[in-house]
N, C-alpha and C positions, 0 to 999 in steps of 0.2 A: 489481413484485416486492414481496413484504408484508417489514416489517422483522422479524417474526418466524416461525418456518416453524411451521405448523399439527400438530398432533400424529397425524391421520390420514395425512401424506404422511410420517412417518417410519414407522408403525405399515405403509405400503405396500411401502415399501423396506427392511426391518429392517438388510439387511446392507451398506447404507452408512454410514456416519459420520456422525451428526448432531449429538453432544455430548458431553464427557467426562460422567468420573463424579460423582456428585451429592452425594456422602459430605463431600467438603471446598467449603475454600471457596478453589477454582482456577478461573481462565480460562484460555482458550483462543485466544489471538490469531492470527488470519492474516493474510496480506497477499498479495493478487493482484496479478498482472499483472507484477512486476518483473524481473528487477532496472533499476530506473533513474538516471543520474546523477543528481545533484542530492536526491533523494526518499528512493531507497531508504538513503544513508549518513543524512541526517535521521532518518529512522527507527530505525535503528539507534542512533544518540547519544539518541535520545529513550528507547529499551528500555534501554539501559546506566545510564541514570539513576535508574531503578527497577528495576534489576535483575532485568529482566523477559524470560522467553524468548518465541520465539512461534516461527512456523511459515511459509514464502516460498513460495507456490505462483507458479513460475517459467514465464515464457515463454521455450521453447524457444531462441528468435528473440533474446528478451534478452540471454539467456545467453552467446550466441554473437558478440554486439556489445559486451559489455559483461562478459567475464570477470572482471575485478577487480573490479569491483562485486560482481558472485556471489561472489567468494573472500572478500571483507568478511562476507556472512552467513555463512560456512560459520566463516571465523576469530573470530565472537563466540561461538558457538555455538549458534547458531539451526537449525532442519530446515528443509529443503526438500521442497518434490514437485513437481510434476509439471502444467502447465497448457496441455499441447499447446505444437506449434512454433510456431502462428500464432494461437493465441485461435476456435479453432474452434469454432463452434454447431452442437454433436451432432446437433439437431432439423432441420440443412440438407444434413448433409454426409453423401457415402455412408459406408456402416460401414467397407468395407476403409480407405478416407482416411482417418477418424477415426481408426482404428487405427494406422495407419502414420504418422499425425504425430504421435501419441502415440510413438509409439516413436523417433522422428527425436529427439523434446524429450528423450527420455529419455538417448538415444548423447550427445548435447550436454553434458546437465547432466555424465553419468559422466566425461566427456575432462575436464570443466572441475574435477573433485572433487580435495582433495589426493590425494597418489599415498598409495596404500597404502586408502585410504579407498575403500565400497561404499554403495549405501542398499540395507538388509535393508527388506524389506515395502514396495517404494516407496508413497509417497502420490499420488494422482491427485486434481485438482479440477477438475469437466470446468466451461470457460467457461460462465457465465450460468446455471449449473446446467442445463444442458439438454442431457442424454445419453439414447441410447433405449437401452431394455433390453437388446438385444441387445449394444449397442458395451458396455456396462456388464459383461453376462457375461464378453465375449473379454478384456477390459481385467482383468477378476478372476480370469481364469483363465492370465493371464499375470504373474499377482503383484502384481498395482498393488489398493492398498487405497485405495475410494471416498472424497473427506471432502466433505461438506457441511457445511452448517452449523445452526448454532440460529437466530443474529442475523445480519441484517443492517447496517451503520452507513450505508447508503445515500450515501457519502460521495462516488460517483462521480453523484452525478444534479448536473449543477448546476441543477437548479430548486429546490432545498433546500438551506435555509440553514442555515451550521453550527449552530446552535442547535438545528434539527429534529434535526441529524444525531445531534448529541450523547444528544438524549432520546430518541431511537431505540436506544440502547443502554443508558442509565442505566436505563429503563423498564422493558428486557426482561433485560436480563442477571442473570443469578444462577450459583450451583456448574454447573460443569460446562459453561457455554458455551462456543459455538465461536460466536466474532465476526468478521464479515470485515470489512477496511479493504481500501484499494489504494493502493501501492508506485506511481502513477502519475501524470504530470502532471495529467490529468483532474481526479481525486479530489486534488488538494496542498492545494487552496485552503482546503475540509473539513478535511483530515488535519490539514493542521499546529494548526489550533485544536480540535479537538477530540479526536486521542491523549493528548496530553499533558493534558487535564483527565480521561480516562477511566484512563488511568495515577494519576493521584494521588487520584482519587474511590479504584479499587478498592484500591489500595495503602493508602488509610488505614482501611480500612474493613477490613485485614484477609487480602486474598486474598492468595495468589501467583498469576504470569502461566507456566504451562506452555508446554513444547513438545506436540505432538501421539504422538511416540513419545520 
């Protein structure tokens, strides 16, 4: 997976979500795969410290293990979406499944929101970036807004050292990026040395850390 996405595979897809607006000087943080003990509250104290929002593309499965963790993103005011029940790879699984575990993560996260509380325009980010067109339509024609990304932080490879990891974002990032981290054991070893110096790089340089809506 390249650390930054090619400018022909957004110009292919236009009406997914590749990057905020370019006008300021805002990112765009996500974080896949969570909610998890231990990780996902780290993360959180680490965004509070710089006063920084960002965006929880949620597993289904998580949510439904670990509701109070969910309820800590929701009580800082961070956004969630949507990253299937199981971490599904679109390019293996038939469309009706894809759909319908999309929609399982979806009943999840809503039971788990505070009461009174909705997500207008849900957000979807299908696993590994690998969704086929068509699961892509039904998926936007049942409300769910695509997000992809700009950057990579490749934080879940462990054959790469946080150092790579780290210049994999300082490198590429600028206005308007959507950066992905992960909320996961996998990715902790990364994350925890390299958030917190991508937080104080762009926070002194200037930016604010957006939510995605």
């Amino acid at each position: 997976m390249r650390e930054r996405i090619p400018r022909i595979i957004k110009w292919i897809y236009p009406q997914r979500i590749w990057e905020g607006p370019e006008d300021e000087k805002a990112l765009y943080l996500t974080f896949d795969d969570g909610p998890v003990p231990g990780v996902t509250p780290w993360v959180l104290e680490q965004l509070k410290a710089y006063d920084a929002r960002a965006s929880f593309f949620c597993i289904g499965e998580n949510v439904e293990k670990h509701p109070e963790v969910f309820r800590q993103v929701i009580d800082a005011g961070h956004v969630v979406g949507n990253h299937t029940y199981n971490h599904l790879n679109g390019w293996k699984t038939p469309v009706e499944e894809y759909i319908q575990n999309t929609i399982k993560a979806r009943e999840v996260i809503d039971q788990n929101l505070p009461s009174g509380k909705d997500l207008q325009d849900p957000l979807f980010r299908p696993p590994y970036g690998k969704i086929r067109n068509v699961q892509a339509k039904k998926l936007q024609k049942l409300g769910f807004r695509i997000v992809m990304w700009s950057i990579v932080s490749m934080d879940y490879d462990l054959r790469i050292s946080p150092e790579k990891c780290l210049e994999n974002v300082l490198k590429n990032a600028g206005p308007g990026s959507i950066i992905v981290f992960h909320d996961s054991h996998k990715a902790e070893k990364n994350l925890r040395q390299v958030l917190p110096q991508v937080l104080e790089h762009y926070k002194d340089a200037g930016y604010k850390f957006k939510t995605l809506v």
